[in-house]
N, C-alpha and C positions, 0 to 999 in steps of 0.2 A: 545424801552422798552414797549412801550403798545402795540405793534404787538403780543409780546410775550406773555403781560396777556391774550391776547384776544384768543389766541391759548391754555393759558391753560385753560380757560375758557371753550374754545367749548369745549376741550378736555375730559376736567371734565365732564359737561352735557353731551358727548358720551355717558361717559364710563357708568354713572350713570341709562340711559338711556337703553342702550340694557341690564346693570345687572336686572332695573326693566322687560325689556320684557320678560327676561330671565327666572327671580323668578316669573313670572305672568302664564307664560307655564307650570312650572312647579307644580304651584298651592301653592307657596310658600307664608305662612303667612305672611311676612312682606312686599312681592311684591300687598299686596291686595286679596290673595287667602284665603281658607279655611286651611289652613296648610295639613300636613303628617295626613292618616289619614289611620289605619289598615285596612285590609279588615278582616271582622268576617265570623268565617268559619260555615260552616251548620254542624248543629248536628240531623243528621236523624237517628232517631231508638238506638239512644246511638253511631253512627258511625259519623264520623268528616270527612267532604269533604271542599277541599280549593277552591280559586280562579281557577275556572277552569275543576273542576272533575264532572265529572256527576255521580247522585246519581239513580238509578230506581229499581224498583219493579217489581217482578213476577206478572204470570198467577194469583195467588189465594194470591195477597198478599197486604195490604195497609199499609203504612209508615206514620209518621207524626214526626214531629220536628220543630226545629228554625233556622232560618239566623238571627244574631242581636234578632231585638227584633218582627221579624214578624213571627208567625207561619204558618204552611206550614202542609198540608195531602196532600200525593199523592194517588190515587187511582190505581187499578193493570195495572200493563202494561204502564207503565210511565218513561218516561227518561227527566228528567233536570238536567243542566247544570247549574251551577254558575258562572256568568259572573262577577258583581261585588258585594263585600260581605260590601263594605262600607256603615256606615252609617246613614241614608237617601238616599242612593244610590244607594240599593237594585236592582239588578238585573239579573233577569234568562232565561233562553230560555228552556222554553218546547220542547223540540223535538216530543216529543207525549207523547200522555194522556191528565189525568183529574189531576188540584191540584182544592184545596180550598187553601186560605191564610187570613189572619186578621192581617193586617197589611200594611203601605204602601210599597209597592214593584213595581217594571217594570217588564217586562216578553217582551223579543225579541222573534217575529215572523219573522224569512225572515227581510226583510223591515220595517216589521208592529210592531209599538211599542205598548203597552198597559200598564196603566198604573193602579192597583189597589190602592183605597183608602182605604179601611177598607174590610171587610168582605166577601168576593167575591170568584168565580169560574171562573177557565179558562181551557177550552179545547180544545185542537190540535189533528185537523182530519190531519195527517201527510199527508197520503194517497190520502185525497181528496183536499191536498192546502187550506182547511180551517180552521176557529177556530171561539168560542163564548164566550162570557163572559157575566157571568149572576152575578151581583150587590146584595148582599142580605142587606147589609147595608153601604154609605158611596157615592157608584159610584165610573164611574171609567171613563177613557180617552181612545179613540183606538186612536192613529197617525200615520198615512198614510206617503207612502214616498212622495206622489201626492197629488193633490186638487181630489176631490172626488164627490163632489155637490157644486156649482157656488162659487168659490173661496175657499172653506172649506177643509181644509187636515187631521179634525179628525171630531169623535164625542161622544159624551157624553154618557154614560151608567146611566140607571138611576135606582135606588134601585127595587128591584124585575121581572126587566125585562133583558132579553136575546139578544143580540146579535151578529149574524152570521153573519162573514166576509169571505173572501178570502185572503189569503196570497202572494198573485201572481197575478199580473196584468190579466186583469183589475181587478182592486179593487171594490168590492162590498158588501154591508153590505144590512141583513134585521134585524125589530125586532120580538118579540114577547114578549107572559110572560111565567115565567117561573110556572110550574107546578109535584110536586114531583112524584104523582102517573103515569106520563107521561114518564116519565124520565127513561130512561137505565142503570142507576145507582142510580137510588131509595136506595139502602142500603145503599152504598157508603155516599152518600148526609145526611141522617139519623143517620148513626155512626157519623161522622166527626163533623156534626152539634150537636151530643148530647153532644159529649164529651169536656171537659174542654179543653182548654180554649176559644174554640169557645161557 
């Protein structure tokens, strides 16, 4: 007779067991996860793109909208991609171009993750395998899929200043500062920055 409790015992703790692994993968609120959580779609230009569509801009044109609650200006000749719209979980892949954002967001390069905190720019040189990100208030995180300098797989953006990575191994990053009348998209930066609610 106690062979039998003892089998239904493990039994029980199996079952109990892979249900939580199960509801833990899935991200299931009572397994310990954050629960079911929509993904919010972007509202660019008054148009609505879901998980997944990419939103871009012409030769002579600039967009601006929301994912959630981060706002987003693309500047001309820009293509992104909504990867995921949930949130705090905000994330996009530039495929090329300029955005600005205010707000916290990811942005997938290749490999290369970045992570914007607050009021920031990022641009993807498609062409050339690279991209920069210039901090205007908040900072921001680059993550490598590699160590980079002696143990290090990201680094830090720091408010007002720019930097230029590689997308594609080897991985390399410079800084500098950033400066508007320098800049190739002086207008761009100007509109975007004047207008509400930047």
């Amino acid at each position: 007779m106690q062979n039998r409790n003892t089998y239904y015992l493990a039994g029980l703790v199996g079952i109990i067991s892979v249900s939580l692994l199960i509801g833990y993968r899935f991200d299931a609120g009572w397994a310990g996860g954050s629960g079911y959580q929509a993904h919010q779609l972007a509202m660019i230009d008054g148009n609505e793109y879901e998980r997944g569509e990419i939103f871009r801009t012409k030769e002579d044109q600039w967009s601006k909208g929301t994912i959630g609650k981060v706002y987003i200006w693309l500047d001309q000749n820009t293509e992104v991609k909504l990867i995921d719209g949930r949130e705090g979980k905000i994330t996009v892949n530039v495929i090329q171009g300029r955005i600005i954002t205010d707000g916290t967001v990811t942005i997938q390069t290749r490999e290369v993750l970045t992570k914007l905190l607050d009021l920031s720019s990022f641009v993807h040189y498609s062409w050339l395998d690279e991209a920069e990100v210039i901090s205007f208030t908040g900072g921001a995180n680059i993550i490598f899929p590699e160590d980079i300098v002696q143990g290090e797989n990201q680094k830090d953006v720091q408010t007002s200043e720019i930097i230029q990575f590689s997308t594609l191994e080897p991985y390399t990053f410079k800084s500098s500062e950033f400066n508007f009348e320098e800049s190739v998209a002086e207008a761009f930066y100007r509109q975007a920055l004047s207008t509400p609610p930047f």
